[in-house]
BALOBA-1460 file (C-alpha; in Angstrom, 3 decimals):
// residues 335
<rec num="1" residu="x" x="266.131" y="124.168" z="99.626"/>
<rec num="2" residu="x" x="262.943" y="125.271" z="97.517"/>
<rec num="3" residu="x" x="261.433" y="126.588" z="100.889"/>
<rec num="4" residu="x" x="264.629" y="128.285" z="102.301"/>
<rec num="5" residu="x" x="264.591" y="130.213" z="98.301"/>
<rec num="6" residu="x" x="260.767" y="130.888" z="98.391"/>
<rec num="7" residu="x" x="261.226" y="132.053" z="102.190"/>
<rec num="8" residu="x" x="264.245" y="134.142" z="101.101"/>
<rec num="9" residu="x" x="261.905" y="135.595" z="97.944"/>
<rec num="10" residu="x" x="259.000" y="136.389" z="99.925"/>
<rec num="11" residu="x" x="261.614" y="139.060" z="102.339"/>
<rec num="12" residu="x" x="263.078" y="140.254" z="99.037"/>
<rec num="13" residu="x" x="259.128" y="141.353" z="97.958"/>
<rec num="14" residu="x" x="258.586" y="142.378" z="101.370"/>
<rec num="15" residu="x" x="261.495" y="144.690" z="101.740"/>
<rec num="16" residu="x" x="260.528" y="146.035" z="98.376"/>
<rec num="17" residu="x" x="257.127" y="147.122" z="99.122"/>
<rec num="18" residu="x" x="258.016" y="148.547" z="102.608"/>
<rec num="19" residu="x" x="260.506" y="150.989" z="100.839"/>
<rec num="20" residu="x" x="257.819" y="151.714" z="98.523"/>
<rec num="21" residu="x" x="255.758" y="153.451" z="101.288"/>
<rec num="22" residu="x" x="258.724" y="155.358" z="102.499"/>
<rec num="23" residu="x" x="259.427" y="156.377" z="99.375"/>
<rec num="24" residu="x" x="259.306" y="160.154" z="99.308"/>
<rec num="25" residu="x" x="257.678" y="162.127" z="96.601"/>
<rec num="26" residu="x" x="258.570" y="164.804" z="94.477"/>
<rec num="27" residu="x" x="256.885" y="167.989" z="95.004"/>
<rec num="28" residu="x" x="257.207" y="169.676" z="91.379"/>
<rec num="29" residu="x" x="256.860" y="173.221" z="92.224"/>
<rec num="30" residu="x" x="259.539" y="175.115" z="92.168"/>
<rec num="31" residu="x" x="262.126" y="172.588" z="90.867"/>
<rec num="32" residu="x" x="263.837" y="173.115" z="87.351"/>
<rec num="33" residu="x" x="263.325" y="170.334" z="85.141"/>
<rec num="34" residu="x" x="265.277" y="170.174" z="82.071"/>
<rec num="35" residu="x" x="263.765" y="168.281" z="79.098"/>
<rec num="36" residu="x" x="265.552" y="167.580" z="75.807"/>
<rec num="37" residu="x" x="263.775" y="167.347" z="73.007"/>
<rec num="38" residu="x" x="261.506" y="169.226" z="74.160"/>
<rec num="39" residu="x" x="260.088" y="171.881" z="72.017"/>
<rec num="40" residu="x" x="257.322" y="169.567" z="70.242"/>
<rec num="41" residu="x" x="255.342" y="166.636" z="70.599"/>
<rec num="42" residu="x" x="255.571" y="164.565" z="73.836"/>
<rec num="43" residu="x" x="258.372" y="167.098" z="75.391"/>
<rec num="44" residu="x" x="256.500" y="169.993" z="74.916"/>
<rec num="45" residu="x" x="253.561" y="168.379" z="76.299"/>
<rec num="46" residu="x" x="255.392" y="167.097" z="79.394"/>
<rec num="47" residu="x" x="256.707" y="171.021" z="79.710"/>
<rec num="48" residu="x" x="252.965" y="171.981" z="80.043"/>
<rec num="49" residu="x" x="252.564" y="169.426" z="82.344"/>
<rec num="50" residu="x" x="254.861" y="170.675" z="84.801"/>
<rec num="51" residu="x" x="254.440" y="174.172" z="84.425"/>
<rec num="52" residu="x" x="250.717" y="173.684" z="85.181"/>
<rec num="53" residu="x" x="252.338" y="172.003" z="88.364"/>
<rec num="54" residu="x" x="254.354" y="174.886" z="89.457"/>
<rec num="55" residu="x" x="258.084" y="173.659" z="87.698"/>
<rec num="56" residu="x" x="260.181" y="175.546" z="85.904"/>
<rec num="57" residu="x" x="261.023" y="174.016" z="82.402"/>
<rec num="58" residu="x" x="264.672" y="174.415" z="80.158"/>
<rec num="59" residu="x" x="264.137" y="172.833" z="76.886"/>
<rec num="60" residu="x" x="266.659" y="171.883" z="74.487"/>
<rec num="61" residu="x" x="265.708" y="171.168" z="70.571"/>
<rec num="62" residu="x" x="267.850" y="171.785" z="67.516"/>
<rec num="63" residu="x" x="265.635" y="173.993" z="65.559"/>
<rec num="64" residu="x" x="265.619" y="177.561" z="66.950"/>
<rec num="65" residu="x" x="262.292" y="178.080" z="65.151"/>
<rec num="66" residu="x" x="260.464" y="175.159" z="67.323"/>
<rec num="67" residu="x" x="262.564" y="176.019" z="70.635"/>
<rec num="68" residu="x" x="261.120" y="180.375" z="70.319"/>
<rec num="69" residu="x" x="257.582" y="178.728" z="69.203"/>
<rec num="70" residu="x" x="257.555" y="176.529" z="72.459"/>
<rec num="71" residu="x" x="258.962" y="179.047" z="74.322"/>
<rec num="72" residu="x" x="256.293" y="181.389" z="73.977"/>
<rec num="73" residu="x" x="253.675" y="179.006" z="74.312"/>
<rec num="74" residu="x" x="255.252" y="178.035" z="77.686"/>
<rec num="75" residu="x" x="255.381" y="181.376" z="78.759"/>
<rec num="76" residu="x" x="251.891" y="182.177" z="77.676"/>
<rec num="77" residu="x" x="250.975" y="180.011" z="80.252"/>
<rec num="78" residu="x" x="253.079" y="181.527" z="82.904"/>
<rec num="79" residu="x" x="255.246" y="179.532" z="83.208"/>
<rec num="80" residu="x" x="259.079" y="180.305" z="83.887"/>
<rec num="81" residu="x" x="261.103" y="178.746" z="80.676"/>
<rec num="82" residu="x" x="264.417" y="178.479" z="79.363"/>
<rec num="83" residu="x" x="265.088" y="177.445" z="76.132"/>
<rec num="84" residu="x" x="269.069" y="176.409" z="74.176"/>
<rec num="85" residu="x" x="269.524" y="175.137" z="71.203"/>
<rec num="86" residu="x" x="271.605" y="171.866" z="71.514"/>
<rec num="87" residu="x" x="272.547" y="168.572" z="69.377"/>
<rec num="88" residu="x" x="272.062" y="166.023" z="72.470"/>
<rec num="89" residu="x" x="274.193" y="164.015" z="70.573"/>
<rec num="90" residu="x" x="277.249" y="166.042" z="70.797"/>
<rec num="91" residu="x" x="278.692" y="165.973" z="74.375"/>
<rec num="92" residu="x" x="280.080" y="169.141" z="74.536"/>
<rec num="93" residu="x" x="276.799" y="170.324" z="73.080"/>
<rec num="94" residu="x" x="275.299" y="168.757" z="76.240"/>
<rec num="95" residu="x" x="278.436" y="170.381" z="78.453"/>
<rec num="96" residu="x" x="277.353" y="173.349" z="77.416"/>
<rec num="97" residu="x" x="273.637" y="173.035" z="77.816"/>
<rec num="98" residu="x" x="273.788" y="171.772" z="81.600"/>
<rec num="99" residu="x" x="276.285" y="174.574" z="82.540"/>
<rec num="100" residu="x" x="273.307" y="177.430" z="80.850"/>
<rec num="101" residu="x" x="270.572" y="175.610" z="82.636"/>
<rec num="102" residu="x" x="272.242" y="176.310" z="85.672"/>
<rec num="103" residu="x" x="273.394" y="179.475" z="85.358"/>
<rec num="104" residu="x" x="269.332" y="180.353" z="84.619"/>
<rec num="105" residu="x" x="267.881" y="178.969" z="87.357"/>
<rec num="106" residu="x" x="271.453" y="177.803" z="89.965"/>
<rec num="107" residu="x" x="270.466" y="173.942" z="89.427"/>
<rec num="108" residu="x" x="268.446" y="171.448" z="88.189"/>
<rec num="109" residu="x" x="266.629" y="168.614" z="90.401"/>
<rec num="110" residu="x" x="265.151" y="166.651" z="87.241"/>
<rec num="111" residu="x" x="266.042" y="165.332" z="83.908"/>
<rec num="112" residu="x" x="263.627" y="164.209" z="81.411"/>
<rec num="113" residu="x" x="265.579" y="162.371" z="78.538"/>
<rec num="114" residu="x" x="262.764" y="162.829" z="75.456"/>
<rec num="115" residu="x" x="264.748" y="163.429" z="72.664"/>
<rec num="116" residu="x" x="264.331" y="160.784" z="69.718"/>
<rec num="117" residu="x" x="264.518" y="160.143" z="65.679"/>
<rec num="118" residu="x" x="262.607" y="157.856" z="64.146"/>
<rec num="119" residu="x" x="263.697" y="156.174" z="60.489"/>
<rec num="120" residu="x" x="261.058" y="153.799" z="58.901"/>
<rec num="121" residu="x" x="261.134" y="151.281" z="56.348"/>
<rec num="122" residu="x" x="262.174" y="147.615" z="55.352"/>
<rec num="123" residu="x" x="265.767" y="146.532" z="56.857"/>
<rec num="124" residu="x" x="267.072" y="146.304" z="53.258"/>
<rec num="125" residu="x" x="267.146" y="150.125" z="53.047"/>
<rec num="126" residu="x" x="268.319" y="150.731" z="56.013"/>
<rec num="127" residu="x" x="272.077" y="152.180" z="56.384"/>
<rec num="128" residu="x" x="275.005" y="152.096" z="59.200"/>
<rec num="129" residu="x" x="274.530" y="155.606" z="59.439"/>
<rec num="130" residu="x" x="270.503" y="155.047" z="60.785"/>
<rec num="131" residu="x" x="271.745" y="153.073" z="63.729"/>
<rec num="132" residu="x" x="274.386" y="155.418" z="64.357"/>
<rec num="133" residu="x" x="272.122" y="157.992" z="64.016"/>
<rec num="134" residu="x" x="269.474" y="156.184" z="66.321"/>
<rec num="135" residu="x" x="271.898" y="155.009" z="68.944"/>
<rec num="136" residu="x" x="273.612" y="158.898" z="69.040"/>
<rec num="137" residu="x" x="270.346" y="160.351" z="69.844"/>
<rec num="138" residu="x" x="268.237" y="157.909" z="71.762"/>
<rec num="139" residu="x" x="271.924" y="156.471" z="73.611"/>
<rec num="140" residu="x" x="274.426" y="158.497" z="74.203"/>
<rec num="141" residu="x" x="272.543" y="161.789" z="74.120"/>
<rec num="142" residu="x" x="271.011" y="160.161" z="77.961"/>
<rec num="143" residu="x" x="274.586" y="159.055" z="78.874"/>
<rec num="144" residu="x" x="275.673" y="162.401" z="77.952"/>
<rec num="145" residu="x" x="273.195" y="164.640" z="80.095"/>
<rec num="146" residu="x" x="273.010" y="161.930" z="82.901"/>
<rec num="147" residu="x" x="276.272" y="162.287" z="83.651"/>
<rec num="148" residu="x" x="276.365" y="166.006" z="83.260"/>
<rec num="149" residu="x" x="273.635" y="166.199" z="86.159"/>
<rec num="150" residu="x" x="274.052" y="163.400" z="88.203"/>
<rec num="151" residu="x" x="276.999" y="165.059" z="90.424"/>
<rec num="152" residu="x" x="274.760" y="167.433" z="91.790"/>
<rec num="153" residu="x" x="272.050" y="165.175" z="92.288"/>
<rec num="154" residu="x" x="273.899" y="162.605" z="94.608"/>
<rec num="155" residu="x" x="275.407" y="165.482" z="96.557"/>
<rec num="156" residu="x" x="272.115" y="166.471" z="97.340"/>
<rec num="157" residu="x" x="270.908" y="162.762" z="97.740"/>
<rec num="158" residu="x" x="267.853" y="163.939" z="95.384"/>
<rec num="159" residu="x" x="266.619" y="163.584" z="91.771"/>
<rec num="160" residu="x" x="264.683" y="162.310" z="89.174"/>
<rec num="161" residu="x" x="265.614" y="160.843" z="86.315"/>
<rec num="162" residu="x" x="263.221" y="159.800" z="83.143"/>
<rec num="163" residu="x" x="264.434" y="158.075" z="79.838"/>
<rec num="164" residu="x" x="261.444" y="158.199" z="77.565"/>
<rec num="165" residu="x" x="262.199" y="154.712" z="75.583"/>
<rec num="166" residu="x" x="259.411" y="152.829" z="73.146"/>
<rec num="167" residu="x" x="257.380" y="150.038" z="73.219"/>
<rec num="168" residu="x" x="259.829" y="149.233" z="71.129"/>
<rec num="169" residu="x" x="262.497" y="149.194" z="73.177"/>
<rec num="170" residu="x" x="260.544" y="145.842" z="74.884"/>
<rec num="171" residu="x" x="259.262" y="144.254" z="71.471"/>
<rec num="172" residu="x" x="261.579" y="144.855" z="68.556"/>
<rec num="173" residu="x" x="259.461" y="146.057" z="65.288"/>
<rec num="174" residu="x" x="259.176" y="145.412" z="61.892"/>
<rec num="175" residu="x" x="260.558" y="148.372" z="59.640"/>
<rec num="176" residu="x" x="261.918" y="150.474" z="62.798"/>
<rec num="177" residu="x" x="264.977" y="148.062" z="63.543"/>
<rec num="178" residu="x" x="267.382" y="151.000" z="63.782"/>
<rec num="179" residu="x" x="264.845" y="152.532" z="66.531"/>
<rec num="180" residu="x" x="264.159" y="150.025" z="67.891"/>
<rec num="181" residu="x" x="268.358" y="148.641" z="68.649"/>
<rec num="182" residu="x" x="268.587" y="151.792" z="70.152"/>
<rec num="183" residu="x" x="265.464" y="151.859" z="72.379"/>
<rec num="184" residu="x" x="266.568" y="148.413" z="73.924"/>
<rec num="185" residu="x" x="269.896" y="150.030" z="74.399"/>
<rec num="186" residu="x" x="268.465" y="152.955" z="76.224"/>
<rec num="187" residu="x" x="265.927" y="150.544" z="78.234"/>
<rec num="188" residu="x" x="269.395" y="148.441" z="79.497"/>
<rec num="189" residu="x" x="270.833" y="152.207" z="80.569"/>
<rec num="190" residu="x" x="268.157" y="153.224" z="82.397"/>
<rec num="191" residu="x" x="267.570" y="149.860" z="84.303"/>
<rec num="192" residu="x" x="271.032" y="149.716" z="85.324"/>
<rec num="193" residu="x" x="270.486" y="153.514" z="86.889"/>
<rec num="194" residu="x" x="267.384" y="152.181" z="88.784"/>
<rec num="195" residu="x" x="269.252" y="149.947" z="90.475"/>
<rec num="196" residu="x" x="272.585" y="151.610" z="91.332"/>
<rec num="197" residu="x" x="271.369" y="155.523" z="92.006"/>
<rec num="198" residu="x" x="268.254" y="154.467" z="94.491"/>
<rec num="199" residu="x" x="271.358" y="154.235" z="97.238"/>
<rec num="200" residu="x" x="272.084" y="158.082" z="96.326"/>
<rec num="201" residu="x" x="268.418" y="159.212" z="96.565"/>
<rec num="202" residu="x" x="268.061" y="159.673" z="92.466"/>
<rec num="203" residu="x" x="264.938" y="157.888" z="91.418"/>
<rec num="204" residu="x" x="265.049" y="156.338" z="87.741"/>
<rec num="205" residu="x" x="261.977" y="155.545" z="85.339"/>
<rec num="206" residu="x" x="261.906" y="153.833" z="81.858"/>
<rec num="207" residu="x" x="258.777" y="154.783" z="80.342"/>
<rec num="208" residu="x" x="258.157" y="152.761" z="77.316"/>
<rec num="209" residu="x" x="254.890" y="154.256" z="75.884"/>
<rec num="210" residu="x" x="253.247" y="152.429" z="73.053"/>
<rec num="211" residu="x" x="251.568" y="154.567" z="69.860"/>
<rec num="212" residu="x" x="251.107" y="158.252" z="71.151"/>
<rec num="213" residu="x" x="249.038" y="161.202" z="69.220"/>
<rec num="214" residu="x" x="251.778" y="163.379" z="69.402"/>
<rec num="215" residu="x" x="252.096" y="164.555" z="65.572"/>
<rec num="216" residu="x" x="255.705" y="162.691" z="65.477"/>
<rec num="217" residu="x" x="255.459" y="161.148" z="61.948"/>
<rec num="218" residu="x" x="255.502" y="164.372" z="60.577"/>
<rec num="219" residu="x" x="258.524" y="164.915" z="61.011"/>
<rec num="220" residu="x" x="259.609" y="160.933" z="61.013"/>
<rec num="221" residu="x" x="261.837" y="159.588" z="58.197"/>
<rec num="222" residu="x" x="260.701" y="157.349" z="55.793"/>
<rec num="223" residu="x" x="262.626" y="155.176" z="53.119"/>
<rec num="224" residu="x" x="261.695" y="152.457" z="50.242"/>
<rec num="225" residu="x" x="258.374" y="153.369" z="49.305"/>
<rec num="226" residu="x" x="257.723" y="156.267" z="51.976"/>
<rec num="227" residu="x" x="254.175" y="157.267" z="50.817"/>
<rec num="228" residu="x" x="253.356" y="153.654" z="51.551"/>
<rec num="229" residu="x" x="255.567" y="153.710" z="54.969"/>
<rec num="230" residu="x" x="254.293" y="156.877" z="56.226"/>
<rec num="231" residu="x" x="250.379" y="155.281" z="55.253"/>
<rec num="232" residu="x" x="250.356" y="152.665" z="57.788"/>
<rec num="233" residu="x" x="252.840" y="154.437" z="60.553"/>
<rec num="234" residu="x" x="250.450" y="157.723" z="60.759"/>
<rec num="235" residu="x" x="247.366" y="155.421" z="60.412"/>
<rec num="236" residu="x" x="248.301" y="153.647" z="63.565"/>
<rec num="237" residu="x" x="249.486" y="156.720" z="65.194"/>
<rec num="238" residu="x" x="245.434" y="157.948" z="64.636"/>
<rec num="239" residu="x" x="243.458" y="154.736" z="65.878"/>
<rec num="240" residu="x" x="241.973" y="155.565" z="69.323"/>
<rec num="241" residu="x" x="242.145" y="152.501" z="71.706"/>
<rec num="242" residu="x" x="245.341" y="151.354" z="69.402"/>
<rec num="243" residu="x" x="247.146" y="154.837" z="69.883"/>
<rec num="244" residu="x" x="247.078" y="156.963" z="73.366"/>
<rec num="245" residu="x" x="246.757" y="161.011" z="73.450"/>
<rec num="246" residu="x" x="250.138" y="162.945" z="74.212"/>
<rec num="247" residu="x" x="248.183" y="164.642" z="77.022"/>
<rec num="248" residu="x" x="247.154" y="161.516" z="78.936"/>
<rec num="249" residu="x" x="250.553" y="159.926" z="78.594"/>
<rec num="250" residu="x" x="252.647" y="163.327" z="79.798"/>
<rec num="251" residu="x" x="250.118" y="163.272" z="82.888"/>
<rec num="252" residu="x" x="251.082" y="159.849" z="83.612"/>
<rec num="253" residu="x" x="254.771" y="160.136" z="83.128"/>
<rec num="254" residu="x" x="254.689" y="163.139" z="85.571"/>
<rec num="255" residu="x" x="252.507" y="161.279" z="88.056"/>
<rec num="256" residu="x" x="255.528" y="158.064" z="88.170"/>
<rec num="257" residu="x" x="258.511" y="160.975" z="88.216"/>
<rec num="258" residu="x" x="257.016" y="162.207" z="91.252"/>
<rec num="259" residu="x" x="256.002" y="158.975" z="92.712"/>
<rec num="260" residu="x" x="259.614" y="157.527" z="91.724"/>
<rec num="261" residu="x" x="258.035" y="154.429" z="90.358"/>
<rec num="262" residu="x" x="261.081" y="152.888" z="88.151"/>
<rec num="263" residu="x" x="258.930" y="151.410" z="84.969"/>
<rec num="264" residu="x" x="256.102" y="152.748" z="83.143"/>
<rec num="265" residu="x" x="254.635" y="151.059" z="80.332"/>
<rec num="266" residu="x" x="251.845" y="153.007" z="78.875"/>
<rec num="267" residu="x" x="249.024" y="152.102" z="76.734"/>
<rec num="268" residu="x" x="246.994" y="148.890" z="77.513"/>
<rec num="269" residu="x" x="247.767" y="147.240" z="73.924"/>
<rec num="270" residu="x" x="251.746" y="147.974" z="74.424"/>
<rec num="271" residu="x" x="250.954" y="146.432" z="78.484"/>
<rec num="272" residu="x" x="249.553" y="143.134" z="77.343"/>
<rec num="273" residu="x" x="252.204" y="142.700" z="73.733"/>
<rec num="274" residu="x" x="254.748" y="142.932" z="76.084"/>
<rec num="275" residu="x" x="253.368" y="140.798" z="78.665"/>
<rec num="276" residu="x" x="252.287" y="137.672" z="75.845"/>
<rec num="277" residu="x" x="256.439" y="138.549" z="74.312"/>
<rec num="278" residu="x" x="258.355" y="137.847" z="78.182"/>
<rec num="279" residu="x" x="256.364" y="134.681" z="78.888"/>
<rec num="280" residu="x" x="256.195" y="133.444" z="74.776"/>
<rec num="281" residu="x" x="258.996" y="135.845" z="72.509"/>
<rec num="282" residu="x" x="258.879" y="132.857" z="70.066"/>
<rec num="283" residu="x" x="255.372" y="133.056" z="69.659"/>
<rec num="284" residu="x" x="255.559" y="137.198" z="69.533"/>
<rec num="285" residu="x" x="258.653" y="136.266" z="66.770"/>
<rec num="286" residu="x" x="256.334" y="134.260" z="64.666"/>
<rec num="287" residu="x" x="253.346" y="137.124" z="64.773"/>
<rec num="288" residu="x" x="255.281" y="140.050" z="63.858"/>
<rec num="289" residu="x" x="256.966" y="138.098" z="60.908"/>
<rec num="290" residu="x" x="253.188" y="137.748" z="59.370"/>
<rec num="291" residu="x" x="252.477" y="141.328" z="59.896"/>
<rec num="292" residu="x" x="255.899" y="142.121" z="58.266"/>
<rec num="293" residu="x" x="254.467" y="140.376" z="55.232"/>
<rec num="294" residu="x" x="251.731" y="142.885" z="55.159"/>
<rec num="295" residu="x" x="253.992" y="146.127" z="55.315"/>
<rec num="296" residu="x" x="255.277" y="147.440" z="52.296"/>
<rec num="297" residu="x" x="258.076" y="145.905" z="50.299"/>
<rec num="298" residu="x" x="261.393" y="147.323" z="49.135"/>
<rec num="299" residu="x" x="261.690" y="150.064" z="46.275"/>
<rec num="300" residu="x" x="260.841" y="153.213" z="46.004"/>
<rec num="301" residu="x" x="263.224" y="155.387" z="46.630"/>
<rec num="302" residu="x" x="265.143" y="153.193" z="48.578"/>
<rec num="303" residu="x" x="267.773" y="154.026" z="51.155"/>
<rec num="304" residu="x" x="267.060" y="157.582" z="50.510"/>
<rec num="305" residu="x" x="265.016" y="159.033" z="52.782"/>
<rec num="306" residu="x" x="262.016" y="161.347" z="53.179"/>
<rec num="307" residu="x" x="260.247" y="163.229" z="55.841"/>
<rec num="308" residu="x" x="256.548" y="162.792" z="56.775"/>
<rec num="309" residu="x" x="255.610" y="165.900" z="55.694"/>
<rec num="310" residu="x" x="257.181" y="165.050" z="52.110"/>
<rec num="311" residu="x" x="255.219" y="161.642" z="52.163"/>
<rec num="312" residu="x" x="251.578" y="162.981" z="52.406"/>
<rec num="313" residu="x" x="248.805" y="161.009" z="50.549"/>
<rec num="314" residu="x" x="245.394" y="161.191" z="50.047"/>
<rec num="315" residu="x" x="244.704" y="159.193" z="52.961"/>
<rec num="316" residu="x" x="247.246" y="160.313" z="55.494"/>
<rec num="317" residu="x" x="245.667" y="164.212" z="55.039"/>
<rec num="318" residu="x" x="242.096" y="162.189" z="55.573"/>
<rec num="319" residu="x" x="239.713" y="162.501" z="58.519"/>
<rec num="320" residu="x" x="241.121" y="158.939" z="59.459"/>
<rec num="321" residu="x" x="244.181" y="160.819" z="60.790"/>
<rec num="322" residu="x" x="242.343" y="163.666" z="61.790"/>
<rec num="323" residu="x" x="243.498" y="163.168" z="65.519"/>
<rec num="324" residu="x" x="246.868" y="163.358" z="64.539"/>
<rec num="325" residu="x" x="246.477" y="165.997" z="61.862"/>
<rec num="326" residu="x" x="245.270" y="167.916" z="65.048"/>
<rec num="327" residu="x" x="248.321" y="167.056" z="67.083"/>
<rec num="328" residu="x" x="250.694" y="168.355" z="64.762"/>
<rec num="329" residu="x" x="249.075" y="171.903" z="65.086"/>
<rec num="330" residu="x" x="248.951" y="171.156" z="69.183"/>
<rec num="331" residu="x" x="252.391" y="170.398" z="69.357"/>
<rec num="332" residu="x" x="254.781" y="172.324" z="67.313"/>
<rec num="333" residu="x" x="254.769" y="169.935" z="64.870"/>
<rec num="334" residu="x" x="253.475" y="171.149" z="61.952"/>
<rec num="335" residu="x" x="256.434" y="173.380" z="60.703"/>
């Protein structure tokens, strides 16, 4: 019986890598890729990324200001962008969106599913309305443009699909519970599509990048005492080695959407946390309950909440963060 299973395991593997190297790839120029979220940090990076690979880019964003800023920094580098502004939480929002990006450019071959919120601090000051707040934006804003592309995609038997999760959405956090529910949620979603879209010729990939220099915490929220919150968040956002540069992980998440690879897991320390939490989670349990001794205790302002920008200390505007400081001006950030 164990030799008939291992037998029967060893065709499964085999069967997977032989459809590996048939897999076909994903020639980027010309095809419209839409990207929400994507008129700062990682999603405008990933829009530079493709148009320096011949794609044409539709961004979505909330903030008109950030969506004409990204715009023209797209188009400063030639390449062919269209820009709406859209709540990717709202489904007719998203409706609405799709049916735009297609009258622009008559269809779109790839999704990239970027947008995200983050809210920081200790559980105790954290509301109903954060996890409905994380699990509308980081959820159902996917479900909602998945399923306004996917029709089109399995007529043609061809597509890409990319939900940008977390690290987190592996390896539940200290202080970023609400982000983190909704990351696992969206890493469960996107798994599921692997599996059941390959059939239709729509390729699937969870990326679940670890700490990114994209100037994010910025523009993060930040309750209890937020000063102290927004400290240690943008300090680990800064430490090279700890934290990777938005650049290097758009390159990478381009490289697997074209190469179809289903999982991405980026950053060596996120690679090897994750690894240690599937083969010993009560061990990776234990460790983050110490370090959630360390982080900063209830108060402050409690379950108010603050922005990054309205949490700036002496030592988050040091040259300790200086590699995020710089981010925020790379990336539409800063405003």
């Amino acid at each position: 019986m164990v030799k008939k299973a291992l037998r029967i395991a060893a065709g499964a593997v085999s069967l997977v890598a032989v459809g590996r190297l048939f897999r076909r790839g994903f020639a980027l120029g010309e095809k419209v890729v839409l990207i929400s979220g994507g008129s700062r940090g990682l999603g405008l990076v990933l829009a530079r990324a493709l148009v320096k690979r011949g794609a044409k880019v539709a961004l979505c964003g909330r903030d008109e200001g950030s969506l004409s800023r990204a715009r023209a920094d797209l188009a400063g580098r030639g390449g062919d962008v269209f820009t709406f502004a859209c709540d990717v939480g709202n489904r007719e929002d998203v409706e609405r969106l799709v049916a735009a990006v297609r009258e622009r450019f008559g269809r779109i071959d790839a999704l990239i599913n970027n947008a995200g919120t983050i809210q920081v601090g200790p559980v105790e000051t954290m509301e109903p309305s954060d996890y409905e707040e994380a699990l509308r934006i980081h959820f159902w804003g996917p479900l909602h443009a998945t399923l306004a592309v996917l029709p089109e995609m399995k007529a043609r038997k061809a597509g890409r699909i990319v939900n940008i999760s977390s690290f987190g959405g592996k390896v539940s956090v200290p202080h970023l519970v609400p982000y983190s529910a909704s990351k696992f949620a969206l890493v469960g979603f996107s798994e599921g599509l692997t599996a059941e879209l390959a059939k239709d010729g729509v390729r699937v990939t969870t990326v679940c990048p670890g700490l990114m220099r994209t100037g994010s915490p910025r523009n993060a929220f930040f309750k209890g005492k937020h000063k102290a919150e927004y400290a240690w968040f943008k300090l680990g956002d800064s430490v090279p080695g700890l934290s990777i540069s938005a650049e290097s992980a758009a390159e990478r998440i381009v490289q697997a959407m074209e190469r179809g690879e289903a999982e991405v897991i980026l950053s060596l320390p996120a690679k090897l946390a994750v690894w240690v939490h599937g083969l010993f989670p009560g061990f990776t349990a234990d460790a983050l309950a110490w370090v959630n001794r360390l982080l900063p205790k209830p108060g402050g302002i409690g379950k108010a909440r603050a922005k990054g920008k309205e949490s700036e200390s002496i030592v988050t505007r040091s040259w300790v963060t200086s590699l995020t400081q710089q981010a925020e001006m790379q990336n539409n950030e800063w405003a």
